[in-house]
DOFIKOL-32432 format. One record per residue (C-alpha): residue number from 1; residue in three letters; x, y, z. Coordinates in nm, 3 decimals. Layout:
BEGIN
{i: NUM, aa: ALA, c1: X, c2: Y, c3: Z}
...
This chain:
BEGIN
{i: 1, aa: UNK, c1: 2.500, c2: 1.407, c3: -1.796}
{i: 2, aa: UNK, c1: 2.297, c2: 1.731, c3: -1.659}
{i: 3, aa: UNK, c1: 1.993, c2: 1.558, c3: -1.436}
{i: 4, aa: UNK, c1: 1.958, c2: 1.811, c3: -1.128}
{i: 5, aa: UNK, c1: 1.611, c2: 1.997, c3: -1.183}
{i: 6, aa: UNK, c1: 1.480, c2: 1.693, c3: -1.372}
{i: 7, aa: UNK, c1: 1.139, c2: 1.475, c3: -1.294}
{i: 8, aa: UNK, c1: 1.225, c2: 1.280, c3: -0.971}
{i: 9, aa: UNK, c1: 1.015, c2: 0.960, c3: -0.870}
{i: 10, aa: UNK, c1: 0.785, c2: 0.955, c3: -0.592}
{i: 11, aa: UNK, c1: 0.840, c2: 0.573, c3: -0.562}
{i: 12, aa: UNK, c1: 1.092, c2: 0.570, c3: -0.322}
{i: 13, aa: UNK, c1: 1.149, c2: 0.405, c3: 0.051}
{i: 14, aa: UNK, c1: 1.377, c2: 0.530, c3: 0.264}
{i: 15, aa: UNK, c1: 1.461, c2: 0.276, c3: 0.548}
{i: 16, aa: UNK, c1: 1.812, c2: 0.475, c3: 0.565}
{i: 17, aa: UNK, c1: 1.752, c2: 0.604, c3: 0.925}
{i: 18, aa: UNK, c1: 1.408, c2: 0.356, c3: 1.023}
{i: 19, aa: UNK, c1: 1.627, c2: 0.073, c3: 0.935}
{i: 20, aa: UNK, c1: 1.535, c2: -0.260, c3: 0.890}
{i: 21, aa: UNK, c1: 1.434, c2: -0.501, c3: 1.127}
{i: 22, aa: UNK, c1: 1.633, c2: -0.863, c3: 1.142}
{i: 23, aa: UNK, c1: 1.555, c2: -1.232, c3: 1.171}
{i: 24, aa: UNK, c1: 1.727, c2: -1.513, c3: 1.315}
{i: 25, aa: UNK, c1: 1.801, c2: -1.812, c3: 1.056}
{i: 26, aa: UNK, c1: 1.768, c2: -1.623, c3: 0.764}
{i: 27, aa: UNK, c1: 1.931, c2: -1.782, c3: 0.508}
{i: 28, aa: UNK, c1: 2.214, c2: -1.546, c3: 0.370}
{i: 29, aa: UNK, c1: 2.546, c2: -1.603, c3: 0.121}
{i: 30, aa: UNK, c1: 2.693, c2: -1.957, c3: 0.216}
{i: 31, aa: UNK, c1: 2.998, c2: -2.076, c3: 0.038}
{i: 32, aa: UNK, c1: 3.005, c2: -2.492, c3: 0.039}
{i: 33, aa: UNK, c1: 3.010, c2: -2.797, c3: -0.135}
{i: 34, aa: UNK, c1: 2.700, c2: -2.861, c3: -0.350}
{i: 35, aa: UNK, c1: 2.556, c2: -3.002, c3: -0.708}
{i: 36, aa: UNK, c1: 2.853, c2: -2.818, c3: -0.864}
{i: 37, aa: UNK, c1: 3.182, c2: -2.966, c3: -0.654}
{i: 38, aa: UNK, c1: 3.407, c2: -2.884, c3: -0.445}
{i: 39, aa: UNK, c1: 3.478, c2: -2.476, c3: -0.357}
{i: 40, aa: UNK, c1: 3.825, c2: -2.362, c3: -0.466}
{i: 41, aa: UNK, c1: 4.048, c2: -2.169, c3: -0.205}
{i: 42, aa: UNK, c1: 4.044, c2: -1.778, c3: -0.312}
{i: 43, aa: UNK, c1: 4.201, c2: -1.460, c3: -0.150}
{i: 44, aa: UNK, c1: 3.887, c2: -1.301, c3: 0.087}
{i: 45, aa: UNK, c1: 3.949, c2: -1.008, c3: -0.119}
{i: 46, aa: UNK, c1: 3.882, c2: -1.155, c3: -0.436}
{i: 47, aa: UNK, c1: 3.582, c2: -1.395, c3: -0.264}
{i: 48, aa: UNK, c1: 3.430, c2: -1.070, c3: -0.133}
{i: 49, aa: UNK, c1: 3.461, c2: -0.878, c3: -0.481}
{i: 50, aa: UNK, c1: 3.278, c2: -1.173, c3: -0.660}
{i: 51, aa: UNK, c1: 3.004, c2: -1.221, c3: -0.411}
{i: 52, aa: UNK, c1: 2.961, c2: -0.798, c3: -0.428}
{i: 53, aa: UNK, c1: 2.907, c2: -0.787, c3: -0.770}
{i: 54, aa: UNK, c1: 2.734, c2: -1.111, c3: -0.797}
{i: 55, aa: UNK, c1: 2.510, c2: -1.011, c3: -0.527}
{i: 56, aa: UNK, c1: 2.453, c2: -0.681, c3: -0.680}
{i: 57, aa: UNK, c1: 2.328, c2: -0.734, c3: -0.989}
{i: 58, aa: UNK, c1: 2.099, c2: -1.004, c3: -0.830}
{i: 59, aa: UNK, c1: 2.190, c2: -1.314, c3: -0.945}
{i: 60, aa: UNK, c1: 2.412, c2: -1.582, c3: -0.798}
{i: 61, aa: UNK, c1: 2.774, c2: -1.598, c3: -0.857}
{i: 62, aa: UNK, c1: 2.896, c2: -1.819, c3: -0.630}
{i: 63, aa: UNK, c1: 2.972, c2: -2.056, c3: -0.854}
{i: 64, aa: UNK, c1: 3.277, c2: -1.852, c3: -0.992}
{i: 65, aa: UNK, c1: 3.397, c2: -1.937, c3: -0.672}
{i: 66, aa: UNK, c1: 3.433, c2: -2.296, c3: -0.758}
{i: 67, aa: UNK, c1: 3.120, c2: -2.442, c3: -0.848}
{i: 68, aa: UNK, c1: 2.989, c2: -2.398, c3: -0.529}
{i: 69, aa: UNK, c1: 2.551, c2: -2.416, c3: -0.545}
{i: 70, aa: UNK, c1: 2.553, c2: -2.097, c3: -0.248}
{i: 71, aa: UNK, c1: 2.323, c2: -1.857, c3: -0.250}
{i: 72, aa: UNK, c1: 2.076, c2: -1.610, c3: -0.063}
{i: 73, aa: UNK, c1: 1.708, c2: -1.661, c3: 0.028}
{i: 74, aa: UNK, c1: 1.480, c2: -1.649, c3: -0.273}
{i: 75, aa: UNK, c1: 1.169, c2: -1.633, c3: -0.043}
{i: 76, aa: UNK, c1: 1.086, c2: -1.504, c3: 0.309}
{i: 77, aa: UNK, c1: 0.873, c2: -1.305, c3: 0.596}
{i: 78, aa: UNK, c1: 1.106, c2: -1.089, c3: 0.687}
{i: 79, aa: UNK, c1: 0.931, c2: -0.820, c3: 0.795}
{i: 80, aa: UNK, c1: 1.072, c2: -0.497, c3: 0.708}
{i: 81, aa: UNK, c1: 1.056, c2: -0.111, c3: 0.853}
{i: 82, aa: UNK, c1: 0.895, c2: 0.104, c3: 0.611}
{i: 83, aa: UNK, c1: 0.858, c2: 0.504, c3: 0.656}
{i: 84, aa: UNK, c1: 0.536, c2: 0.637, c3: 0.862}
{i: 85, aa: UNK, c1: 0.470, c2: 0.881, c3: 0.596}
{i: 86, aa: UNK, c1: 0.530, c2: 0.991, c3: 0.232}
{i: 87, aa: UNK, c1: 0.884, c2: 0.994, c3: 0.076}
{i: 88, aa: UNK, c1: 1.099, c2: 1.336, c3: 0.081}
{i: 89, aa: UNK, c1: 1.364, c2: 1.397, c3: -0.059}
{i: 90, aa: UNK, c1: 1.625, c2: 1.508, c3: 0.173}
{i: 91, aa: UNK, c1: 1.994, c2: 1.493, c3: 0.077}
{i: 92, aa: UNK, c1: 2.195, c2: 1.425, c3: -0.320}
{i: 93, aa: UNK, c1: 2.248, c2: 1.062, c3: -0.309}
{i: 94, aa: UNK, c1: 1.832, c2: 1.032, c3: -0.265}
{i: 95, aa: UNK, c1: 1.784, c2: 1.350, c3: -0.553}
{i: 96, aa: UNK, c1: 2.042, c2: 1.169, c3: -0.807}
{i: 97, aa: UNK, c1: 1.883, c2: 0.800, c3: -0.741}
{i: 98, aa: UNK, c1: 1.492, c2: 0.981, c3: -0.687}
{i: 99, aa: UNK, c1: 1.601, c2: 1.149, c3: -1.051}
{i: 100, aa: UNK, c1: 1.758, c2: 0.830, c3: -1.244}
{i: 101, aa: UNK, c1: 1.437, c2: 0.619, c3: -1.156}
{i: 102, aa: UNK, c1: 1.191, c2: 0.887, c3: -1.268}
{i: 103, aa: UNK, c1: 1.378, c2: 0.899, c3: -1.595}
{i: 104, aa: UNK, c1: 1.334, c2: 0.510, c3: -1.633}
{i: 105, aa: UNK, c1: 0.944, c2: 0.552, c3: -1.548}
{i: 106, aa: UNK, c1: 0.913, c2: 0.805, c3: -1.789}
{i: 107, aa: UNK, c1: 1.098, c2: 0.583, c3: -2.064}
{i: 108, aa: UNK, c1: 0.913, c2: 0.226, c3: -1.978}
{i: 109, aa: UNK, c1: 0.574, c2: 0.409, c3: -1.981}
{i: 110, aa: UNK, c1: 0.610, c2: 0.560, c3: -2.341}
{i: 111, aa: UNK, c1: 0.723, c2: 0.190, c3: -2.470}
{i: 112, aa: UNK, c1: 0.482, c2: 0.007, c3: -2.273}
{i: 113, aa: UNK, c1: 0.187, c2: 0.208, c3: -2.424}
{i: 114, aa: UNK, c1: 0.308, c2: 0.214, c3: -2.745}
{i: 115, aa: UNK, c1: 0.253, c2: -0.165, c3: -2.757}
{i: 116, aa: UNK, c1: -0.128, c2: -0.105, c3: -2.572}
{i: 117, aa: UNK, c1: 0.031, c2: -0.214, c3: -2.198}
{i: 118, aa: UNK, c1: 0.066, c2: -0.040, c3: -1.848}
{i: 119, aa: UNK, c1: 0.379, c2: -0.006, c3: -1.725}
{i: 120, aa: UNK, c1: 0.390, c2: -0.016, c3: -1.351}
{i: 121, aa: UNK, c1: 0.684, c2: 0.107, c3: -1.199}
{i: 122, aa: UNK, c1: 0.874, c2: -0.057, c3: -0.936}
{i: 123, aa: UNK, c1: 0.998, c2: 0.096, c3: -0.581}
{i: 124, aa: UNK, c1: 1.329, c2: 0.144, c3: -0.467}
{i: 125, aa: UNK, c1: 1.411, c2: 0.076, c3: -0.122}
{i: 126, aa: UNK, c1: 1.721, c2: 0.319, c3: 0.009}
{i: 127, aa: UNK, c1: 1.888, c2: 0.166, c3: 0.309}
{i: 128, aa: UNK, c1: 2.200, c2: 0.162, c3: 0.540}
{i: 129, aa: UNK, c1: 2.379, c2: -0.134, c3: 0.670}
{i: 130, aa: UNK, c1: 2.075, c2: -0.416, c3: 0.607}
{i: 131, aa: UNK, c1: 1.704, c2: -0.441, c3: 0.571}
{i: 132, aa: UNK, c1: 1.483, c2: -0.689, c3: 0.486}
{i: 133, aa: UNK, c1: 1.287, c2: -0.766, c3: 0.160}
{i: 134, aa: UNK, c1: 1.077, c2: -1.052, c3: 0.055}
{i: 135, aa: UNK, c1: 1.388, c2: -1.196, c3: -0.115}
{i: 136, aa: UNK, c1: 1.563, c2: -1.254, c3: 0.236}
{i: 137, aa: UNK, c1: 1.784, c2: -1.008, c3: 0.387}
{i: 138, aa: UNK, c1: 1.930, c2: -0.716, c3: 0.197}
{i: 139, aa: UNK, c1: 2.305, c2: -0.636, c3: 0.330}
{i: 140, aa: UNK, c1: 2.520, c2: -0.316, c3: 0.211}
{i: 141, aa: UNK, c1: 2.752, c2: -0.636, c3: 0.119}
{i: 142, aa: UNK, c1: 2.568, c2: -0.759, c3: -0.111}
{i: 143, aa: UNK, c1: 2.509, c2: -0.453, c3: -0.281}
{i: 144, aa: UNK, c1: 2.183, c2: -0.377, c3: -0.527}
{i: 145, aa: UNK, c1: 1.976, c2: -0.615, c3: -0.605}
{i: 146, aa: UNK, c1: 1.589, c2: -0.676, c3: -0.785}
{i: 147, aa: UNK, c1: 1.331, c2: -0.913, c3: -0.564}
{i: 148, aa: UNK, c1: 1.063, c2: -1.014, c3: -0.767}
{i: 149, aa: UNK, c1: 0.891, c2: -1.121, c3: -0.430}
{i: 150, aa: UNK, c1: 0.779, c2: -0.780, c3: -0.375}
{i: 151, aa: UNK, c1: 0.923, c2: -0.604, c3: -0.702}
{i: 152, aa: UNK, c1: 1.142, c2: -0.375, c3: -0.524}
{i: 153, aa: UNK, c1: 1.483, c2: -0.229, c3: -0.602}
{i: 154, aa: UNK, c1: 1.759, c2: -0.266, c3: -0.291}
{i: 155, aa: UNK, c1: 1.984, c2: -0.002, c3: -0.280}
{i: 156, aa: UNK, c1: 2.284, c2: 0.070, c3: -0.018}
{i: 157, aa: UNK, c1: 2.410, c2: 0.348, c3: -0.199}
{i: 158, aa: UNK, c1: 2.749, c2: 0.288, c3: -0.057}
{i: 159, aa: UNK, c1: 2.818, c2: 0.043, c3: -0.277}
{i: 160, aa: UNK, c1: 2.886, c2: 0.319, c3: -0.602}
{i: 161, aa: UNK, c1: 3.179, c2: 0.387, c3: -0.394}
{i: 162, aa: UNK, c1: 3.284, c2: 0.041, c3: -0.356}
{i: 163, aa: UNK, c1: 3.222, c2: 0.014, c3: -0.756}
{i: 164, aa: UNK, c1: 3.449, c2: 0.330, c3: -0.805}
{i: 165, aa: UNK, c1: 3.724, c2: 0.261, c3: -0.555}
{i: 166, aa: UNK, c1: 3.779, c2: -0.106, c3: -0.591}
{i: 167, aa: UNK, c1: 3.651, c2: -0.153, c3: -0.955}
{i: 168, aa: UNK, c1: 3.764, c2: 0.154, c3: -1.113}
{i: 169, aa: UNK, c1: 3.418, c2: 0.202, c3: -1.223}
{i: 170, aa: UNK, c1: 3.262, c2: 0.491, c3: -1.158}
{i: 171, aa: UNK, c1: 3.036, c2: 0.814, c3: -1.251}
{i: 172, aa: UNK, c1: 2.687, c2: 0.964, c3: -1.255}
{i: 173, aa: UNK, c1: 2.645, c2: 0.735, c3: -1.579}
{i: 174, aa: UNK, c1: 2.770, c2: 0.470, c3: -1.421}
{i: 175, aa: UNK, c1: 2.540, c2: 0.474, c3: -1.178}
{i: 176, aa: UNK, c1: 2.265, c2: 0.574, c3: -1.361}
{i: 177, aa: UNK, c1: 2.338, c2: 0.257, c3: -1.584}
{i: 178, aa: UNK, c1: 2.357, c2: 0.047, c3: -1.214}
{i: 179, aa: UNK, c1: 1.979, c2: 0.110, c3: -1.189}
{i: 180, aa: UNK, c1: 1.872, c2: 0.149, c3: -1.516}
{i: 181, aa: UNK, c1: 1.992, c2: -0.277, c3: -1.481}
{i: 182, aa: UNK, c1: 1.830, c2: -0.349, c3: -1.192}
{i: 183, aa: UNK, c1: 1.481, c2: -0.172, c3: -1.347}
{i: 184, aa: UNK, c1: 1.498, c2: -0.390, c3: -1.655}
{i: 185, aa: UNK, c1: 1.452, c2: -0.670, c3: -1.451}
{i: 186, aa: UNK, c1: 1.163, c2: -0.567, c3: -1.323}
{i: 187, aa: UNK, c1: 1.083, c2: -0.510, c3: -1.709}
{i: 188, aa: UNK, c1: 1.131, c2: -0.866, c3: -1.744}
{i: 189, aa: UNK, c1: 0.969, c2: -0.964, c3: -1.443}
{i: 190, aa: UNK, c1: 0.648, c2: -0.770, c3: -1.582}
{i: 191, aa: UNK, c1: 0.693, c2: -0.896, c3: -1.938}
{i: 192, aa: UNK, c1: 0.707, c2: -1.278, c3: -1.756}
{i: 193, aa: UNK, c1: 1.050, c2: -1.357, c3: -1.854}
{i: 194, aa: UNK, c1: 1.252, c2: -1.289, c3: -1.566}
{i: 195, aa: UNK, c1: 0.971, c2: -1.599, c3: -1.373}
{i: 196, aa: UNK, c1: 0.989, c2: -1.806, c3: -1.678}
{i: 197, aa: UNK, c1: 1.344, c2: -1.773, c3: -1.699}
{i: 198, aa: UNK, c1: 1.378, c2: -1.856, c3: -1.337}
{i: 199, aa: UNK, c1: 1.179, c2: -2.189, c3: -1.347}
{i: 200, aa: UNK, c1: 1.364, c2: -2.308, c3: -1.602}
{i: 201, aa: UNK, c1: 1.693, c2: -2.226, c3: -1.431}
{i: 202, aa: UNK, c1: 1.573, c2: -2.426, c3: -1.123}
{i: 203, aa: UNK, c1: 1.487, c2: -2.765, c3: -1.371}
{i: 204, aa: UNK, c1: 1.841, c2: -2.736, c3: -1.584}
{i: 205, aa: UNK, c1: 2.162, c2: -2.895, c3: -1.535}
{i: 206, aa: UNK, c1: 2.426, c2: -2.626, c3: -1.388}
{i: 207, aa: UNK, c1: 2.624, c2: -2.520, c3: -1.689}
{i: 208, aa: UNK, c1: 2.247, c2: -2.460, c3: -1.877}
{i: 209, aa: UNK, c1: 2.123, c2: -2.304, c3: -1.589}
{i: 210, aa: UNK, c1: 2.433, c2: -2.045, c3: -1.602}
{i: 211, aa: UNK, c1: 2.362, c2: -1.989, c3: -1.949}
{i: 212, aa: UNK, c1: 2.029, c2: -1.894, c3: -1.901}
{i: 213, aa: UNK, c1: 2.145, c2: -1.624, c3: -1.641}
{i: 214, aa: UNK, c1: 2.401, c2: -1.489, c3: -1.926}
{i: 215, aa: UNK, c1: 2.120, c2: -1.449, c3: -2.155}
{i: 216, aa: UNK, c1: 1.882, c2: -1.315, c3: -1.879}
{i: 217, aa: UNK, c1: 2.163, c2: -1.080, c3: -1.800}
{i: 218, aa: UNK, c1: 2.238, c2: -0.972, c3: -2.097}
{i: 219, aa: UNK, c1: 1.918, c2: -0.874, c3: -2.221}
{i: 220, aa: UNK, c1: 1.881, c2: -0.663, c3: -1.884}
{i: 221, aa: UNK, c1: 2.224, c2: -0.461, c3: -2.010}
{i: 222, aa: UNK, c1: 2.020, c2: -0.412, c3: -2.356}
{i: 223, aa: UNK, c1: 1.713, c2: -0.277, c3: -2.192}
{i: 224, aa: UNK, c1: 1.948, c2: -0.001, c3: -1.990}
{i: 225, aa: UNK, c1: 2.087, c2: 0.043, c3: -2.303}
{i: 226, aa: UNK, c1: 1.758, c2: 0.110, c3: -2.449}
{i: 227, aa: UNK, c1: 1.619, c2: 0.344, c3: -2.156}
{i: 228, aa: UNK, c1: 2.002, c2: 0.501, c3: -2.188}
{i: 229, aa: UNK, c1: 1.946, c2: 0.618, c3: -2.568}
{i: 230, aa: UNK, c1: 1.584, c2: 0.733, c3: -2.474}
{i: 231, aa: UNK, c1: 1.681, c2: 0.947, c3: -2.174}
{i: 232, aa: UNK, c1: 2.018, c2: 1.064, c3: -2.350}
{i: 233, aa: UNK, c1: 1.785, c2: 1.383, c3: -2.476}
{i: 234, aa: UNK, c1: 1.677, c2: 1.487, c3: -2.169}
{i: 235, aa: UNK, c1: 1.972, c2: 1.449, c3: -1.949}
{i: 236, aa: UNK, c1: 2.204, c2: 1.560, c3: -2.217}
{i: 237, aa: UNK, c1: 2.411, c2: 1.244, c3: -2.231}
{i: 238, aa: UNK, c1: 2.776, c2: 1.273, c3: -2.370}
{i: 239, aa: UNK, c1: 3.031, c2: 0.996, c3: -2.552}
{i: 240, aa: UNK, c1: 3.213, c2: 0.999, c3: -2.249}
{i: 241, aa: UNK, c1: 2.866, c2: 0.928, c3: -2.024}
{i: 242, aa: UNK, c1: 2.831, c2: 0.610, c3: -2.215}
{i: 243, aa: UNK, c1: 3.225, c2: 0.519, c3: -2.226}
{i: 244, aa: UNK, c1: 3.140, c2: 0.542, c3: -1.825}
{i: 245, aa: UNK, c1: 2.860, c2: 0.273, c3: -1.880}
{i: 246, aa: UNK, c1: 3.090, c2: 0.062, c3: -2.116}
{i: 247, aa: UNK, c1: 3.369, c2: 0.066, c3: -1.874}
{i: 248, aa: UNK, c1: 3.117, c2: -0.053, c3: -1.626}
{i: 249, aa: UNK, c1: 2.971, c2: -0.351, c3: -1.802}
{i: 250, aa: UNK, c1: 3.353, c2: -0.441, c3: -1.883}
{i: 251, aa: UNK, c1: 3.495, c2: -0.446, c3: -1.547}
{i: 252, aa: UNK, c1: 3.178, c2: -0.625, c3: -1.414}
{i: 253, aa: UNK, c1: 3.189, c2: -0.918, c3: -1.665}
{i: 254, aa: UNK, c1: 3.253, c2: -1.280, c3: -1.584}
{i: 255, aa: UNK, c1: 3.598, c2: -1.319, c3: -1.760}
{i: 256, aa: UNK, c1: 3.725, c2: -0.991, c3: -1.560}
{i: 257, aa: UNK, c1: 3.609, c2: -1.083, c3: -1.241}
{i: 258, aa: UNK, c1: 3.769, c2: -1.450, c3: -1.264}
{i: 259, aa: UNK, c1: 4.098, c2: -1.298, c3: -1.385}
{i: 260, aa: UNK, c1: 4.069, c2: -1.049, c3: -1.089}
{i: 261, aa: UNK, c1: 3.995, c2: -1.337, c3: -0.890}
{i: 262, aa: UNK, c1: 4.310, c2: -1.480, c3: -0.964}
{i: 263, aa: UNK, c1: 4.187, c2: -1.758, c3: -1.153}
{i: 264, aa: UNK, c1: 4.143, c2: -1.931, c3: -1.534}
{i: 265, aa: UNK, c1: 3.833, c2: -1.806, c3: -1.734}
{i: 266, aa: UNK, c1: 3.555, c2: -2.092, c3: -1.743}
{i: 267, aa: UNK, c1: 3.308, c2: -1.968, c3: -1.944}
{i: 268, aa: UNK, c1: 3.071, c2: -2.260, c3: -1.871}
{i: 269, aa: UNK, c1: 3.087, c2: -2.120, c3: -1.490}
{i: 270, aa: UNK, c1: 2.934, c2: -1.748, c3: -1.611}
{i: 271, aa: UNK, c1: 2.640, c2: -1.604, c3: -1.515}
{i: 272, aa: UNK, c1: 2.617, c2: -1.260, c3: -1.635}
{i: 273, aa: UNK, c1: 2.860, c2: -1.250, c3: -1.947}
{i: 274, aa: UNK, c1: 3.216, c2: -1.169, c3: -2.069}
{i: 275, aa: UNK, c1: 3.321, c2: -0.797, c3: -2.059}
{i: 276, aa: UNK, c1: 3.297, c2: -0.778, c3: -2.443}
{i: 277, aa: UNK, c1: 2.945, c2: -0.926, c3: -2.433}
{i: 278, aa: UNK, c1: 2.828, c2: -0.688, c3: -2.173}
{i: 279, aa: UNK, c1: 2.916, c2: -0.375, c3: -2.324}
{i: 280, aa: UNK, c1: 2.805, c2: -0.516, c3: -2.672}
{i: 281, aa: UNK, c1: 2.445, c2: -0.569, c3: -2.537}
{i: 282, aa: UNK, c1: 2.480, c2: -0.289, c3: -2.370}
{i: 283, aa: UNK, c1: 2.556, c2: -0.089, c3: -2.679}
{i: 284, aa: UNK, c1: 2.286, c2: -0.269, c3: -2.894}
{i: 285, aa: UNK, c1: 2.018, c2: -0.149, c3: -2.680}
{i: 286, aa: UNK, c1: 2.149, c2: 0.195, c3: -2.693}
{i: 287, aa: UNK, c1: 2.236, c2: 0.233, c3: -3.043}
{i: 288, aa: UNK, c1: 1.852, c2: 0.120, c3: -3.163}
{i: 289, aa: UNK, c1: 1.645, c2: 0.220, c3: -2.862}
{i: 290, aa: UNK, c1: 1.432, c2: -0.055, c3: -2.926}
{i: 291, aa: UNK, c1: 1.374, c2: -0.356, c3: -2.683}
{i: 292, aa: UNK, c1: 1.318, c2: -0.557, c3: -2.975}
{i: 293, aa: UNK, c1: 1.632, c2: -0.593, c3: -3.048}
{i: 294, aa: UNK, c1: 1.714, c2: -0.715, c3: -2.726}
{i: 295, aa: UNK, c1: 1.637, c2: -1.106, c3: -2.755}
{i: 296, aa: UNK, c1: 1.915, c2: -1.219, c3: -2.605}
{i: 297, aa: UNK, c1: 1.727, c2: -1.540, c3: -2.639}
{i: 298, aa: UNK, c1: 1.691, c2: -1.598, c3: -2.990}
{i: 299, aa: UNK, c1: 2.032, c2: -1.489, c3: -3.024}
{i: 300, aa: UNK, c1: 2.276, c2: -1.731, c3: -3.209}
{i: 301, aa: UNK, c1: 2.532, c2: -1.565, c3: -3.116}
{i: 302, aa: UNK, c1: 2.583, c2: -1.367, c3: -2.777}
């Protein structure tokens, strides 16, 4: 993938050296008892690699630790430091993330007006160590994340290298595909599905309300693949770009992070998808480029 000297996005925050500012009693990961039973013991590596990835694609995965109901705040006032001024763009890491999320703007604008709608973009908050958003606090431990409270991205870059040296999971593409996810739901956030979605997760029975997620999820994966055959022009994406994404969406999927985990596969306990149903969505939304074949929804068969 060649993107240096491509159209960067002016919609970024950089709390990276402002930092964030911190409240006492904000709600943050918990691991307990709730609807779902008992917690099982796990290594704290293992508990820490679940709740990273969990965490990072925004959506809670406690409940791979043993159907425990934990989560992070879904709501809050946390107030946050934001820069005095306009955004520059002052070192790679910013360029490369400034760069993927201008290519995503450019792709969601073309499709939203060739349907007669406005896309607006979101903002992506850079930041270092913790921050806070109207989703509760953001921590580099909990990696990136989408808060439909104020329709930001959260983004400790740190965490690609976490991704890379604990996952084996890694790359520009990789990386690329990391917030190409986190965009689409904002896509579905604008489009109403990522809310309606949501309410109906809150009303359902635990093993419907995982199933949900997995669809949600997957239809996200679909939409990067989407903006990933779109963009693939312009940034001169290769076989082996997209093998980086696939690798991705495999080592990220449910049944890999429970067997990581040390644990049996429970598919009733997944929230984003098996490995093979992550990179097929994936796949799907790159090899048609059209969101319309992403309802993940309607889909007999995920």
């Amino acid at each position: 993938m060649q993107w240096r000297g491509k159209r960067t996005s002016s919609n970024i925050e950089d709390r990276r050296r402002s930092g964030g500012t911190r409240r006492a009693g904000l709600p943050g990961i918990r691991i307990g008892r709730g609807r779902g039973g008992r917690g099982s013991p796990m290594g704290i590596f293992a508990t820490i690699v679940v709740l990273l990835i969990g965490a990072y694609f925004g959506v809670d995965m406690t409940g791979l630790l043993g159907g425990s109901q934990g989560g992070y705040a879904t709501q809050g006032t946390t107030q946050t430091s934001a820069p005095a001024g306009p955004n520059t763009i002052d070192d790679d890491e910013e360029a490369f993330v400034a760069t993927m999320l201008g290519q995503t703007e450019q792709v969601w604008t073309d499709i939203f007006a060739a349907s007669g709608e406005r896309y607006t973009p979101t903002t992506l908050v850079l930041y270092s160590g913790g921050t806070g958003s109207a989703c509760g606090m953001a921590q580099a431990a909990m990696g990136p994340f989408y808060c439909p409270g104020d329709q930001r991205v959260y983004l400790d870059t740190s965490f690609f290298r976490v991704l890379e040296q604990r996952m084996g999971a890694g790359g520009d593409f990789a990386n690329a595909y990391v917030i190409a996810h986190e965009v689409a739901h904002h896509v579905q956030n604008l489009t109403g599905t990522l809310g309606q979605v949501n309410a109906e997760r809150q009303r359902a029975p635990d093993a419907q309300a995982n199933a949900l997620s997995v669809r949600l999820e997957l239809q996200a994966d679909c939409y990067a693949g989407v903006w990933a055959n779109r963009a693939a022009t312009g940034l001169q994406v290769t076989e082996a770009d997209i093998r980086e994404a696939l690798d991705t969406a495999a080592a990220i999927g449910d049944d890999t992070l429970q067997r990581s985990a040390g644990g049996r596969v429970v598919p009733d306990s997944f929230t984003h998808g098996s490995a093979q149903q992550r990179q097929t969505w994936f796949f799907t939304g790159y090899r048609s480029g059209d969101p319309r074949q992403c309802d993940t929804f309607s889909a007999a068969n995920l």
